[in-house]
C-alpha positions in Angstrom: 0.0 0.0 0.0 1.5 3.8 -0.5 1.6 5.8 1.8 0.4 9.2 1.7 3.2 11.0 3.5 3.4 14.9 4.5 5.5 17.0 2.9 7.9 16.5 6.1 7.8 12.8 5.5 8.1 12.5 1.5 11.6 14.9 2.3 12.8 12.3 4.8 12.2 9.4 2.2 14.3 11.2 0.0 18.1 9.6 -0.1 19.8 12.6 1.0 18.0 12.8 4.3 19.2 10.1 7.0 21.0 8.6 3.9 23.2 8.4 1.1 22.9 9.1 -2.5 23.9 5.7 -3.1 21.1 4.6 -2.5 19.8 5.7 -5.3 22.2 4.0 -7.8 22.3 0.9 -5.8 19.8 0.0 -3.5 21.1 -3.3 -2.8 24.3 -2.0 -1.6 23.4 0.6 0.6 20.8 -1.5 2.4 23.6 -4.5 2.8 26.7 -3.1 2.7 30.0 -4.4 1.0 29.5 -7.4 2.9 25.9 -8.1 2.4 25.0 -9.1 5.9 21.4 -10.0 7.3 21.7 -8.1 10.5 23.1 -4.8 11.6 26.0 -5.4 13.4 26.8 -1.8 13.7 23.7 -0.7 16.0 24.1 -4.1 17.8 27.7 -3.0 19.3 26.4 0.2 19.6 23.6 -1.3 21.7 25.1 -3.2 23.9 28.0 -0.7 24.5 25.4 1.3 25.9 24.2 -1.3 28.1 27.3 -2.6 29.3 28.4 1.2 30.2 25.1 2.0 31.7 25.4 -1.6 33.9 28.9 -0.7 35.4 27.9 3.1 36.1 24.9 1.9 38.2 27.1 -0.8 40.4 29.1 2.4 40.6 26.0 5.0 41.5 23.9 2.6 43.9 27.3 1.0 45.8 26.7 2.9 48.4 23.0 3.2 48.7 22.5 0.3 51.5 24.4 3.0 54.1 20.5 4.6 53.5 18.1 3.6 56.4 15.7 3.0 53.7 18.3 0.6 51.8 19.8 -0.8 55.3 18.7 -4.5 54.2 20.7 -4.8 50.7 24.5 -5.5 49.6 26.1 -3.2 47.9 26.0 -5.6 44.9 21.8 -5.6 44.6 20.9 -2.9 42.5 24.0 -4.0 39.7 22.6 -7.8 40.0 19.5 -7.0 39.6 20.0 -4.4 36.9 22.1 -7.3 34.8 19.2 -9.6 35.3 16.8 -7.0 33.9 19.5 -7.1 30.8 19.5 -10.7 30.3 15.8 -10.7 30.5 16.0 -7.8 28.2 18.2 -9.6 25.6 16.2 -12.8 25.6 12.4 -10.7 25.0 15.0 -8.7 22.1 15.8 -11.9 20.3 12.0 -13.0 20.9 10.5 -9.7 19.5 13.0 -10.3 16.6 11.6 -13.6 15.1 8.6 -11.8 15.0 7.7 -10.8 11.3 6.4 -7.1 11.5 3.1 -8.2 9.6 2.5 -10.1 12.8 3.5 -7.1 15.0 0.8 -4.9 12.8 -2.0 -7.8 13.4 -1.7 -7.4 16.8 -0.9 -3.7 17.3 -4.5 -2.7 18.4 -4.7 -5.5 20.6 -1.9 -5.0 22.2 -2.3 -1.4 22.7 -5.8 -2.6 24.9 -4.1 -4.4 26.9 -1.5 -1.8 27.5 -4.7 0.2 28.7 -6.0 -2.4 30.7 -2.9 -2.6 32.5 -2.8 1.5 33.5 -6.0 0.5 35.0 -5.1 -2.5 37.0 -2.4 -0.5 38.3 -4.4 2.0 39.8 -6.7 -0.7 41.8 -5.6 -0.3 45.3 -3.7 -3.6 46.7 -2.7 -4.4 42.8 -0.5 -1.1 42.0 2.7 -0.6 44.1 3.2 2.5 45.8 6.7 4.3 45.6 6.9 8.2 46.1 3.3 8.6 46.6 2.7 7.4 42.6 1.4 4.1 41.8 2.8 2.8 38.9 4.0 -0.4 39.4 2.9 -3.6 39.4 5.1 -6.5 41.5 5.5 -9.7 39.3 7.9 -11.5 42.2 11.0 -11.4 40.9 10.5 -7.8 39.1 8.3 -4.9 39.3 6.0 -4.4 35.7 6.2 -0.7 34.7 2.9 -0.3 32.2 3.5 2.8 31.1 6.9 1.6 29.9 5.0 -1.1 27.8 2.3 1.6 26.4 5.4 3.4 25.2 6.0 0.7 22.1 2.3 -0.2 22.0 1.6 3.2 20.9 4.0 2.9 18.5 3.0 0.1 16.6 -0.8 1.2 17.3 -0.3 4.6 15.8 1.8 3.5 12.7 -1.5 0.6 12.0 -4.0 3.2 12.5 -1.6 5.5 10.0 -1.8 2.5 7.6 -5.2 1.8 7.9 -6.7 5.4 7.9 -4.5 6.9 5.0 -7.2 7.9 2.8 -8.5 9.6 5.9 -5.4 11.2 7.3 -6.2 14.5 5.9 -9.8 14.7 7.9 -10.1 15.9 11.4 -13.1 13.5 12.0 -12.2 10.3 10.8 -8.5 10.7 10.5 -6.9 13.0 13.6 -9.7 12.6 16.2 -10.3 8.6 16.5 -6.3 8.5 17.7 -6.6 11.4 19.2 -9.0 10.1 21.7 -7.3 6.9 22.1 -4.1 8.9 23.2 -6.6 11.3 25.6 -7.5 8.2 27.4 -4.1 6.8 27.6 -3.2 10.7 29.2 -6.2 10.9 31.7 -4.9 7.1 32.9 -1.3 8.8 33.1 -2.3 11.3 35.3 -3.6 9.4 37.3 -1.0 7.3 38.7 0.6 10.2 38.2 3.0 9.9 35.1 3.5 13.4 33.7 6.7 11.9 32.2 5.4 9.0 30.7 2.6 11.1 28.9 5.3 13.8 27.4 7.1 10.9 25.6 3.7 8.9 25.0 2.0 12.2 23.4 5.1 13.0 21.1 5.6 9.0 19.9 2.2 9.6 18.5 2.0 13.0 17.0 4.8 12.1 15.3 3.8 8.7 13.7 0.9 10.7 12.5 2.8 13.7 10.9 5.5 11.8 9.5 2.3 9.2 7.8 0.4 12.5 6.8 -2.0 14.2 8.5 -2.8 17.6 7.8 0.4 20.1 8.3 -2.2 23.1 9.7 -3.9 20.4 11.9 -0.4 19.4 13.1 0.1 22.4 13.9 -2.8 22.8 15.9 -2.8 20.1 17.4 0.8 20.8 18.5 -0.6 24.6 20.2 -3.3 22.7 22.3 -1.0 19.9 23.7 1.6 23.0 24.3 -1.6 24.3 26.0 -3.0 21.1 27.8 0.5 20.8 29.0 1.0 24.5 30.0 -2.7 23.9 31.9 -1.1 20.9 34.2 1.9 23.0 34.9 -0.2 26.2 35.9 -3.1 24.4 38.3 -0.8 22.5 40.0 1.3 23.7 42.6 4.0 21.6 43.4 4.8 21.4 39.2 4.7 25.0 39.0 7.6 25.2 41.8 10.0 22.7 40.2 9.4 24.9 37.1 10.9 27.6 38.5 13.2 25.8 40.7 14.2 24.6 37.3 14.6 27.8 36.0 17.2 29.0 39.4 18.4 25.8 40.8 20.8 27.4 42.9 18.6 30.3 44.2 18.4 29.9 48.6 14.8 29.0 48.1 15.5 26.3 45.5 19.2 25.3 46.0 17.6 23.0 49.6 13.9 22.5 48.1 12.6 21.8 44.5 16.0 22.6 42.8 18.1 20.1 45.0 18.5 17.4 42.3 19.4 19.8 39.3 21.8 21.9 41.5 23.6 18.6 42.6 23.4 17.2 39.6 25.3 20.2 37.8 27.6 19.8 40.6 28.6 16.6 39.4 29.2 17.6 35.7 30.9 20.4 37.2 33.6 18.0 39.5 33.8 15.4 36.5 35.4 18.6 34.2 36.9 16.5 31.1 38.3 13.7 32.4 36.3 12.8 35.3 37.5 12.3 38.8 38.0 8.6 38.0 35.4 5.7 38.4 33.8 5.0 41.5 35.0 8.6 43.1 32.0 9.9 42.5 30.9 12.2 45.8 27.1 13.1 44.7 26.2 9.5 44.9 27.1 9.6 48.5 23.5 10.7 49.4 23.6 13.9 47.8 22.3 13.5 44.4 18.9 11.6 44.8 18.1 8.8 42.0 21.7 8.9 40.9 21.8 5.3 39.7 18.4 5.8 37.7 17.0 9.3 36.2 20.4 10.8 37.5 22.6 8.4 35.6 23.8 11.0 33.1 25.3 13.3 35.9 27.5 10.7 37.9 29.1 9.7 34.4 29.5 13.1 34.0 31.2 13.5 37.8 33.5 10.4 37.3 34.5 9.9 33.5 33.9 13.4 32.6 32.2 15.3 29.5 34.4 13.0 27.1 32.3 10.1 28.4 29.3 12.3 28.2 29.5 13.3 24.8 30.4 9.9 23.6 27.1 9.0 24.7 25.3 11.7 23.1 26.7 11.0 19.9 26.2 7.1 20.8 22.5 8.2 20.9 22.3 10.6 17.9 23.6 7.5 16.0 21.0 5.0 17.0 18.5 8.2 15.9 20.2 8.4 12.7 20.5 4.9 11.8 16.7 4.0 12.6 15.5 7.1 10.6 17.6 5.2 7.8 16.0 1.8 8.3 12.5 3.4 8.7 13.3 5.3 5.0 14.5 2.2 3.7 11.1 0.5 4.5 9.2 3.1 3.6 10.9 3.2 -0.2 10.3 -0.4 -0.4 6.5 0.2 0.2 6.5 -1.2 3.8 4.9 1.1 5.3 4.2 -0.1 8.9 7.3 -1.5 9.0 9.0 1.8 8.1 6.6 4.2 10.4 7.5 1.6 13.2 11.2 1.8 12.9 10.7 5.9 12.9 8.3 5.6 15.8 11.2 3.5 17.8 13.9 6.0 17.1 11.6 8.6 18.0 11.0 8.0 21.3 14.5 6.7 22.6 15.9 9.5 20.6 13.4 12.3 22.4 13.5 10.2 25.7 17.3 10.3 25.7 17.2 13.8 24.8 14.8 14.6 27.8 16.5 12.9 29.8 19.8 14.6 29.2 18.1 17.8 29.0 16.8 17.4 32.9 20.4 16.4 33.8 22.6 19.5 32.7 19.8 22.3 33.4 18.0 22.4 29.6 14.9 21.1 31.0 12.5 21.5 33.7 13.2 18.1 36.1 11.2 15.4 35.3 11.2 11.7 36.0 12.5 10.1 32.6 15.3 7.6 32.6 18.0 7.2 30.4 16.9 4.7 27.7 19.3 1.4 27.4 21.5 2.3 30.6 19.2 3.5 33.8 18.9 1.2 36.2 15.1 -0.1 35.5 13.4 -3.6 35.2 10.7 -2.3 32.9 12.5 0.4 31.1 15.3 -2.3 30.2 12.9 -5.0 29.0 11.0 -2.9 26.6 13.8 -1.1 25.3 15.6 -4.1 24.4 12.0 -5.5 22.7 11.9 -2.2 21.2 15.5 -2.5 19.5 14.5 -6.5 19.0 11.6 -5.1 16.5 13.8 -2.6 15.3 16.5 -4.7 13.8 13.8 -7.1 12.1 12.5 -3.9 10.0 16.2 -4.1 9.0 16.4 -7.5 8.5 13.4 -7.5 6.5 14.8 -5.0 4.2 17.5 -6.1 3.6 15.8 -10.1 2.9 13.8 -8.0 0.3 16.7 -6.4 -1.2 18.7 -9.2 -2.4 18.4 -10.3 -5.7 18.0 -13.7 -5.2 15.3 -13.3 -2.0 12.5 -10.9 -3.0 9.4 -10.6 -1.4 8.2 -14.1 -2.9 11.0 -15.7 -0.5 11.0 -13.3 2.5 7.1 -14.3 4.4 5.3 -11.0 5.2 6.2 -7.5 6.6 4.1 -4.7 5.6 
């Protein structure tokens, strides 16, 4: 099926854009490289360098957590074993979600994207949804705790690039393209803020706008649909107290009435960056994890890398990050060209939301951004944030895989089983 795409998205299909030229006078090669491989090897190293980083600077953030009251009961060694357990788990569901063909993922997008909502509602039954900082968004499985909102995340990206496939010839009407979706991200929202997940929704809210304006709907009601979620979002801030503080906390993290209050973790976490200088003050010297910086080993990750390897380390993840953005923009494009459309507005859907939620996430940690709970994706310490991540990059590389099945001359589509 074609896709319809905005103006935005027809430029990104275009070979210059997240691509090479060559691609135009050889498809094959571009897709396969020299070698002609069947996987991406590239984004795999790139992958589990960021994992294998992100694992050793949590042993290193949450060491010295159990001297904590609250922590009294675990070894120093609890957070790291459990974090790598969440990383085996997270590789197994990757290789799982891999031998998935994607024309099975889009059969059971809308399915899966109810059950992601009746999981925010379990959650929110008292006795079922675990309590931590006054927000319930957890549920306890025994040997992990099951994050839904984490798991609504890639739901809503495979539900939003079906309902792009499936209401093309629609896309451009606010009734029976914009507002079905619409609503079904509304619901999602008003669930959200319930537990509360403020975060969650941000990332959530994006994932989908930007399926649907890359698949093309309407640039003016993009647009406005872009000033009344500014708006909605602008409304939360303004009627509720204790977000309107950390705004301006954000804003003055150091001022006396912010420094000991609402802007204690950003003004300890620019404390670390500014210890770490270049080099860092070595691994494991970190001093902000000693109590001072709170969540170091999970949304605060970012800032005790900073404070021990220093801004090289910091900017080679950044770029680590930009890469993985670039590189699934290329895959989606790829798809897209070779009329898979799901498969392409999936693989842009993915590298949309680790890309933003890694942006966020380092935004909140140097200062850019007000404070908000978003963890670094691949490397936080995080049962649920691990797993679907890893499923997410699972699905990713079999959009890749796919392509390039479909690009050899001897496989076409006749060989390769599904897809779209």
């Amino acid at each position: 099926m074609k896709l319809g795409l905005s103006p935005i998205g027809q430029w990104m299909r275009r070979p210059g854009w997240l691509g090479t030229d060559a691609m135009r006078r050889s498809p094959a090669r571009a897709v396969l490289g020299n070698a002609g491989q069947n996987y991406d090897l590239a984004m795999i190293w790139v992958v589990a360098a960021l994992m294998a980083f992100g694992w050793v600077m949590v042993y290193s953030a949450s060491i010295a957590l159990p001297d904590a009251a609250r922590f009294a009961a675990y070894k120093p060694y609890h957070f790291a074993l459990r974090h790598g357990f969440a990383i085996g788990l997270g590789v197994m569901a990757a290789l799982l979600a891999f031998a998935v063909p994607l024309d099975r993922w889009q059969r059971f997008a809308a399915p899966l994207f109810f059950l992601g909502l009746v999981l925010l509602v379990i959650v929110l039954i008292p006795g079922l949804g675990k309590v931590v900082y006054g927000a319930r968004r957890w549920l306890s499985l025994g040997v992990m705790n099951l994050q839904p909102s984490e798991l609504m995340k890639l739901f809503v990206v495979l539900y939003a690039a079906d309902y792009t496939v499936r209401k093309q010839d629609y896309m451009q009407e606010v009734k029976k393209g914009f507002l079905p979706m619409g609503v079904a991200v509304a619901i999602v929202g008003l669930l959200l803020m319930l537990e509360p997940d403020l975060g969650a929704l941000i990332v959530i809210t994006f994932i989908a706008m930007g399926v649907l304006f890359i698949g093309g709907v309407n640039a003016r009601l993009a647009g406005a649909l872009v000033l009344l979620v500014s708006g909605i979002f602008s409304l939360l801030i303004t009627l509720s107290p204790w977000r309107r503080e950390r705004m301006f906390a954000y804003l003055a993290p150091f001022d006396e009435n912010n420094a000991l209050g609402k802007g204690y973790q950003l003004s300890h976490s620019l404390i670390a960056f500014g210890r770490g200088e270049w080099f860092g003050v070595g691994l494991g010297g970190s001093v902000e994890k000693l109590h001072y910086l709170p969540e170091a080993h999970t949304d605060f990750l970012l800032a005790v890398i900073g404070e021990e390897m220093g801004m090289f380390a910091v900017l080679a993840v950044v770029i680590a990050f930009f890469w993985l953005l670039y590189r699934g923009f290329e895959i989606g494009r790829t798809a897209i060209v070779l009329d898979r459309t799901f498969s392409g507005l999936v693989a842009k859907g993915i590298s949309m939301w680790i890309g933003f939620q890694a942006f966020f996430n380092m935004g909140v940690n140097t200062g850019l951004l007000p404070t908000k709970g978003l963890t670094l994706p691949l490397m936080s310490y995080g049962g649920s944030g691990i797993l679907v991540n890893c499923i997410a990059i699972g699905i990713l590389l079999r959009v890749d895989f796919e392509n390039r099945r479909m690009m050899r001359p001897s496989g076409g589509a006749a060989r390769f089983g599904g897809g779209r």
